[in-house]
LOSE-34548 format. One line per field, with one value per residue: residue number from 0; chain; x, y, z of N, C-alpha, C in turn. Coordinates in Angstrom, 1 decimal. Layout:
LOSE-34548
k	c(NUM ...);
c	c(A ...);
n.c1	c(X ...);
n.c2	c(Y ...);
n.c3	c(Z ...);
ca.c1	c(X ...);
ca.c2	c(Y ...);
ca.c3	c(Z ...);
c.c1	c(X ...);
c.c2	c(Y ...);
c.c3	c(Z ...);
This chain:
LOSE-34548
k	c(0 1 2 3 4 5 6 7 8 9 10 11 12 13 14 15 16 17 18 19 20 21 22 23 24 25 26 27 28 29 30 31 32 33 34 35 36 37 38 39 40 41 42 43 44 45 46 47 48 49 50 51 52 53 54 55 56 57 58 59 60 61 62 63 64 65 66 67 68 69 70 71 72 73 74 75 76 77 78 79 80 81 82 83 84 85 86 87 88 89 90 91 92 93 94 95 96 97 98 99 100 101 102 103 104 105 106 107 108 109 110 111 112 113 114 115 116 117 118 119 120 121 122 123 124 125 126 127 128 129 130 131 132 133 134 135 136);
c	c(A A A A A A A A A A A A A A A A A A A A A A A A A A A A A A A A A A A A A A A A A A A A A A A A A A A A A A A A A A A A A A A A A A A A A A A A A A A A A A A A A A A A A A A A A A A A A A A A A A A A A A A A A A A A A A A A A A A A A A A A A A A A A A A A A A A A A A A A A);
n.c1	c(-14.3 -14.9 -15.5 -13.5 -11.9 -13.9 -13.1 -10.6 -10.6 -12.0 -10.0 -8.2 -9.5 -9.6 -6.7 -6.2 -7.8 -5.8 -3.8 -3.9 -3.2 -0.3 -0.3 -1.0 -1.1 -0.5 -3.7 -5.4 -3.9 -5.2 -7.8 -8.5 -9.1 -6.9 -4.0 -3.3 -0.4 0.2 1.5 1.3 -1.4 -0.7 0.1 2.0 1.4 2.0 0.9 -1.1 -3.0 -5.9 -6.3 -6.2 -7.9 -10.2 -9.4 -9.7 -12.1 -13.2 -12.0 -13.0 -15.8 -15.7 -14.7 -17.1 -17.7 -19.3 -20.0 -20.6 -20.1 -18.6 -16.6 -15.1 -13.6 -12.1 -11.0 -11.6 -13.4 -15.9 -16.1 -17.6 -17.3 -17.2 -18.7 -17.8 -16.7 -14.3 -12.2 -10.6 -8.1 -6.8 -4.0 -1.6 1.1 3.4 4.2 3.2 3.1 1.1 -0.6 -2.9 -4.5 -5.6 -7.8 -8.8 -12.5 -12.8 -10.3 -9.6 -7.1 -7.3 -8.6 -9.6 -6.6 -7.3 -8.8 -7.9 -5.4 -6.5 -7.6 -5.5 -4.5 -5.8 -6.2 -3.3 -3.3 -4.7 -3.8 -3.0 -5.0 -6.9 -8.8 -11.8 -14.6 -18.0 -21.0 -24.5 -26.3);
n.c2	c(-23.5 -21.7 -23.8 -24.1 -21.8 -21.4 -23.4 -22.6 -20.2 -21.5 -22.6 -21.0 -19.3 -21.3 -21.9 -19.4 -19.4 -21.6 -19.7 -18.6 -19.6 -19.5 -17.3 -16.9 -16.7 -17.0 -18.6 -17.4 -14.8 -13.8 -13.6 -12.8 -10.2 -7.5 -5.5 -3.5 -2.2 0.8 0.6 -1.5 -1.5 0.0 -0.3 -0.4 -0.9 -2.4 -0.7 1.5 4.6 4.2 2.2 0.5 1.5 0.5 -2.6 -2.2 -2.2 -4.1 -6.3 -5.7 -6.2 -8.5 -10.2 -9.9 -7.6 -4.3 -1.9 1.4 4.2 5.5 7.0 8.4 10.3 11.5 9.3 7.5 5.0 4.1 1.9 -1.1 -3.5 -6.6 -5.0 -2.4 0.4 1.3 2.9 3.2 4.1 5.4 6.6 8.1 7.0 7.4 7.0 4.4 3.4 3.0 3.6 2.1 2.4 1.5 2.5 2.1 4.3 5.3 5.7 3.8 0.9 -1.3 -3.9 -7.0 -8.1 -9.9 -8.6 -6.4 -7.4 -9.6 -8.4 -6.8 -9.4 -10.1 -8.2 -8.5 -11.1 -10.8 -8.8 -8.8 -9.4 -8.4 -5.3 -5.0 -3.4 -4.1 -5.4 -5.0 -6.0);
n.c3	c(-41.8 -39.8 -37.8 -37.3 -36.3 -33.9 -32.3 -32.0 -31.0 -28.1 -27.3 -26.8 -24.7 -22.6 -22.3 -20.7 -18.9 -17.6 -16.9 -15.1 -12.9 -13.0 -12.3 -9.6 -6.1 -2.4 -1.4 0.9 1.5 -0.7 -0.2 2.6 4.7 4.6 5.4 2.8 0.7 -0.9 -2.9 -4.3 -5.1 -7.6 -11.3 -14.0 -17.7 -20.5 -22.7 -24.3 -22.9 -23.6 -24.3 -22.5 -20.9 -21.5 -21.1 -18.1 -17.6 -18.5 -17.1 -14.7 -14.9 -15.9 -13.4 -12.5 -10.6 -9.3 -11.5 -10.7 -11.9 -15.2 -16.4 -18.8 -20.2 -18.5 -17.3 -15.2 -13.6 -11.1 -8.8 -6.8 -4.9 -3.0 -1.2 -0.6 -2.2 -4.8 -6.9 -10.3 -11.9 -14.6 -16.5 -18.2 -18.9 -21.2 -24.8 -25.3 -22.8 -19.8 -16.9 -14.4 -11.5 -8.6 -5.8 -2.6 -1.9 0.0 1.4 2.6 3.4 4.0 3.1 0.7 -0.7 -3.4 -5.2 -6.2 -7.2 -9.0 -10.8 -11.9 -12.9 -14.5 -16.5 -17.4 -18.4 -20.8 -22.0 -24.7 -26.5 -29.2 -29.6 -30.4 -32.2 -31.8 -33.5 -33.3 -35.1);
ca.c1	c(-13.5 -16.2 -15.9 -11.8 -11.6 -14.5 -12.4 -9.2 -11.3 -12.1 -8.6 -7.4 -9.9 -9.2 -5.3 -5.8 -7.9 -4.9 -2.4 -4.1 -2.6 0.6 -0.1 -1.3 -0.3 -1.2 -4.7 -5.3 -3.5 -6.0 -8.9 -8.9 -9.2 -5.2 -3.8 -3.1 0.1 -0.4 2.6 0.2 -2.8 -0.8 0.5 2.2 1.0 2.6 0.0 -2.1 -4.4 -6.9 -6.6 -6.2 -8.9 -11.0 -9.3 -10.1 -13.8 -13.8 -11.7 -14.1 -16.9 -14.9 -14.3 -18.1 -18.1 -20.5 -19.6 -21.6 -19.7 -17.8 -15.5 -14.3 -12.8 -10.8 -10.1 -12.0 -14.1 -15.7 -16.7 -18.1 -16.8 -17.1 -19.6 -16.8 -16.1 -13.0 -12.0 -9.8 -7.7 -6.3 -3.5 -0.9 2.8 4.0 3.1 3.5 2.7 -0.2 -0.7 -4.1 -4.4 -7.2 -8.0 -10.5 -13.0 -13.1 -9.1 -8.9 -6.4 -7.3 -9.4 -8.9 -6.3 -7.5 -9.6 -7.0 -4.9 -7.6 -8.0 -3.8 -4.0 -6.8 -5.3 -2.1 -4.1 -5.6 -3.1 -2.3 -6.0 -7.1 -10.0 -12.8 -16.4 -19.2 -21.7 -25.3 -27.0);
ca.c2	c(-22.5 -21.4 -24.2 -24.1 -20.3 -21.6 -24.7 -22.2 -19.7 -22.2 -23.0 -19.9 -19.3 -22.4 -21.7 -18.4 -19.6 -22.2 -19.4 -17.6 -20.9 -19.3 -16.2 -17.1 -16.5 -18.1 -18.2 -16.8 -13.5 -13.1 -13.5 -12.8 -8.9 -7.3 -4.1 -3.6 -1.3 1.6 0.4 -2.7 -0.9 0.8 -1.1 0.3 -1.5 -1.8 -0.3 3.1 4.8 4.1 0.3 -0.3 1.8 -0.7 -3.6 -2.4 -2.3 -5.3 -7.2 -5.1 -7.0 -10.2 -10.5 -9.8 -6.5 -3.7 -0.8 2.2 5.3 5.2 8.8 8.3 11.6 11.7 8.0 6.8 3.7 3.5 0.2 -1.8 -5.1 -7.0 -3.7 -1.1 1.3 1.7 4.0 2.7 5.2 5.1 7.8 8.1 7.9 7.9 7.1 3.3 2.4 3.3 3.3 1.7 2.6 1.5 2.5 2.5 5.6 5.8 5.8 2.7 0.1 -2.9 -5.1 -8.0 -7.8 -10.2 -7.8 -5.7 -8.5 -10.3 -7.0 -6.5 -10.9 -10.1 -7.4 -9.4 -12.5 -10.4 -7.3 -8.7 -9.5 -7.1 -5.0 -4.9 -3.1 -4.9 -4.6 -5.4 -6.3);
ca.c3	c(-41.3 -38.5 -36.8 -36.7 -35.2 -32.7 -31.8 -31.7 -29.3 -26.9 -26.7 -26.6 -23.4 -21.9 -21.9 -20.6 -17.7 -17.3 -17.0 -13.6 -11.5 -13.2 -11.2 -8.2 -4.8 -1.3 -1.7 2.1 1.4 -2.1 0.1 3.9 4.4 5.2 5.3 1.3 0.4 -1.8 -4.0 -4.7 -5.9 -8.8 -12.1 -15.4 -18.1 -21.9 -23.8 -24.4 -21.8 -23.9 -25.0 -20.9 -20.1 -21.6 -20.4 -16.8 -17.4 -19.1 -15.9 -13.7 -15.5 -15.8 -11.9 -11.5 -9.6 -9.9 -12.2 -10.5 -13.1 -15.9 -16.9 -20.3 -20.5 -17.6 -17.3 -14.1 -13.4 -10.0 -8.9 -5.9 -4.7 -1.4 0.0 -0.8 -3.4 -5.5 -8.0 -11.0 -12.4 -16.0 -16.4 -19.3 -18.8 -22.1 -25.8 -24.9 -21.1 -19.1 -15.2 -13.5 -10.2 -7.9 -5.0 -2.2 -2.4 1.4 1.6 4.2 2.4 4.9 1.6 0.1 -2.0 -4.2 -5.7 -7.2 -7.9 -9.8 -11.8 -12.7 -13.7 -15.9 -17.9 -17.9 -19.0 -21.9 -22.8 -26.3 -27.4 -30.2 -29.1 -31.4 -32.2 -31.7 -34.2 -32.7 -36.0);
c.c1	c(-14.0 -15.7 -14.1 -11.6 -12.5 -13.4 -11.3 -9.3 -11.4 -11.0 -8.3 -8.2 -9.5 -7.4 -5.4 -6.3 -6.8 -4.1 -2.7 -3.3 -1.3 1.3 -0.4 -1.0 -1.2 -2.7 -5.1 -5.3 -4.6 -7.2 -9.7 -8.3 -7.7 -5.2 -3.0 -2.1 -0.2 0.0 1.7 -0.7 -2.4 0.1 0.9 2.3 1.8 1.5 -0.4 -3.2 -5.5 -7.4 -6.9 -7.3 -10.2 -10.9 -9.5 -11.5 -14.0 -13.2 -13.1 -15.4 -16.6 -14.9 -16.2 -18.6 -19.0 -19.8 -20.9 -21.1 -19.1 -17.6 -14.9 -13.1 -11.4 -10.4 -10.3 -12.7 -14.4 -16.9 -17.1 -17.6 -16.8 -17.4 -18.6 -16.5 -14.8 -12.9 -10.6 -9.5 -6.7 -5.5 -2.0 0.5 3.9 2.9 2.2 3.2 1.6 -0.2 -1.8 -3.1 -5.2 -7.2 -9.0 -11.0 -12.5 -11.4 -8.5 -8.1 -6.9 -9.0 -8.8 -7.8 -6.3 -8.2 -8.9 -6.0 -5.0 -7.7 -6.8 -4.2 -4.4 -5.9 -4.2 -2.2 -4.2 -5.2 -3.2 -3.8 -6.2 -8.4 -10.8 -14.0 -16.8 -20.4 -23.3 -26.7 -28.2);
c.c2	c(-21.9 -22.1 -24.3 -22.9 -20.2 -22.5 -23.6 -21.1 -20.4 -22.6 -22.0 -19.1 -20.3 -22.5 -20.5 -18.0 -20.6 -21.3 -19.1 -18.8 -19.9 -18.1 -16.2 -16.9 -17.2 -17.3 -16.8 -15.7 -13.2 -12.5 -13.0 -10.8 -8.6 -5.6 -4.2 -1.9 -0.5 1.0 -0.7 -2.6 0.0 -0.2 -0.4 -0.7 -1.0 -2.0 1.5 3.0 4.0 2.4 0.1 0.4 0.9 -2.1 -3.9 -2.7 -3.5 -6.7 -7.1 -5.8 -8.2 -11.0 -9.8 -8.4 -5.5 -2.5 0.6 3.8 5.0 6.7 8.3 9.4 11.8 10.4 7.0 5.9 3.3 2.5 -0.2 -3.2 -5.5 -5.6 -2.9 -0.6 1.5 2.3 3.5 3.6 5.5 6.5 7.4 8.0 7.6 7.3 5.1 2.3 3.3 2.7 3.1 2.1 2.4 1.2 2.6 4.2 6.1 6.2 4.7 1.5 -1.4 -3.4 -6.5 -7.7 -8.4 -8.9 -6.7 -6.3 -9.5 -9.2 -6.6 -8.4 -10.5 -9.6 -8.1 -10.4 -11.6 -8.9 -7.6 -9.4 -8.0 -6.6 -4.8 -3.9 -4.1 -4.8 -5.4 -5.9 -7.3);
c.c3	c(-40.0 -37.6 -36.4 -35.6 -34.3 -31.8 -31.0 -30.4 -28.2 -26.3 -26.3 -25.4 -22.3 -21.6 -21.0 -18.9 -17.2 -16.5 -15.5 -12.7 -11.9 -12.1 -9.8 -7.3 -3.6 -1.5 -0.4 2.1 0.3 -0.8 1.8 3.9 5.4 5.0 3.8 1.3 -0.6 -3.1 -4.7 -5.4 -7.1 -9.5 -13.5 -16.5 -19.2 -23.0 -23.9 -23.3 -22.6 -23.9 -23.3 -20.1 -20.4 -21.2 -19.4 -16.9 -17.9 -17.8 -14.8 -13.7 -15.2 -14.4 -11.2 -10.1 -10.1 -10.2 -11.9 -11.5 -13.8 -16.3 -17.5 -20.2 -19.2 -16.7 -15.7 -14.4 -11.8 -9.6 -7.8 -6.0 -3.2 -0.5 0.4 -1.6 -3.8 -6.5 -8.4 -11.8 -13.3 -16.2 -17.4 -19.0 -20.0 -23.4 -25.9 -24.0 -20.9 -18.0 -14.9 -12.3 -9.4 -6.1 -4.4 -2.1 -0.9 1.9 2.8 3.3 3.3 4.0 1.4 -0.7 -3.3 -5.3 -6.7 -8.0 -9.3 -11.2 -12.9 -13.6 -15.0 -17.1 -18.6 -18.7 -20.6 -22.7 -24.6 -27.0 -27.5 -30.0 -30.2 -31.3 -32.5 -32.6 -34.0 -34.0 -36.8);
């Protein structure tokens, strides 16, 4: 039984890195630094602040950037990536959806936009896995 819901994990990673080709866009635009619209850097998500306030920190992680604060309470996450700061901003708009928002700290929009891009796939990639505790035992 072990070794089936390992097998079925691996798949179930291995499809999920499949899917990002699904998302993708001209590479170019992900990676070469542009002027990035505001409308771009915000996303309303179908879940609970809460469940997606962990999804961000867990992309945030996922995509390798550096997590310099974490604000539980009032729903921030600010992060470092490519020698710039952003601030990821988890904010409620009903019982249902939930809005990220991330922006740079400094207010200059000309980034990669991979970077926030990479951050919306993720969650998308991984909205409907079931969040768990960890028990370090």
């Amino acid at each position: 039984m072990e070794r089936i819901l390992k097998l079925l994990s691996v798949l179930l990673v291995s499809f999920a890195f499949f899917q990002v080709g699904a998302y993708s866009a001209d590479l170019s635009t992900l990676v070469s630094v542009q002027n990035v619209k505001y409308s771009d850097c915000t996303k309303v998500f179908n879940t609970d602040n809460i469940s997606l306030f962990y999804y961000t920190i867990a992309s945030i992680n996922a995509n390798r950037f550096t997590i310099d604060e974490i604000q539980s309470k009032s729903g921030y996450i600010l992060f470092s990536a490519v020698n710039k700061q952003f601030l990821a901003t988890v904010s409620n708009v009903n019982v249902k959806q939930a809005m990220l928002k991330i922006t740079p700290v400094d207010n200059n929009y000309y980034f990669q936009m991979g970077i926030v891009s990479n951050i919306f796939k993720y969650i998308d990639i991984n909205i409907n896995t079931k969040i768990e505790n960890v028990n370090f035992n």
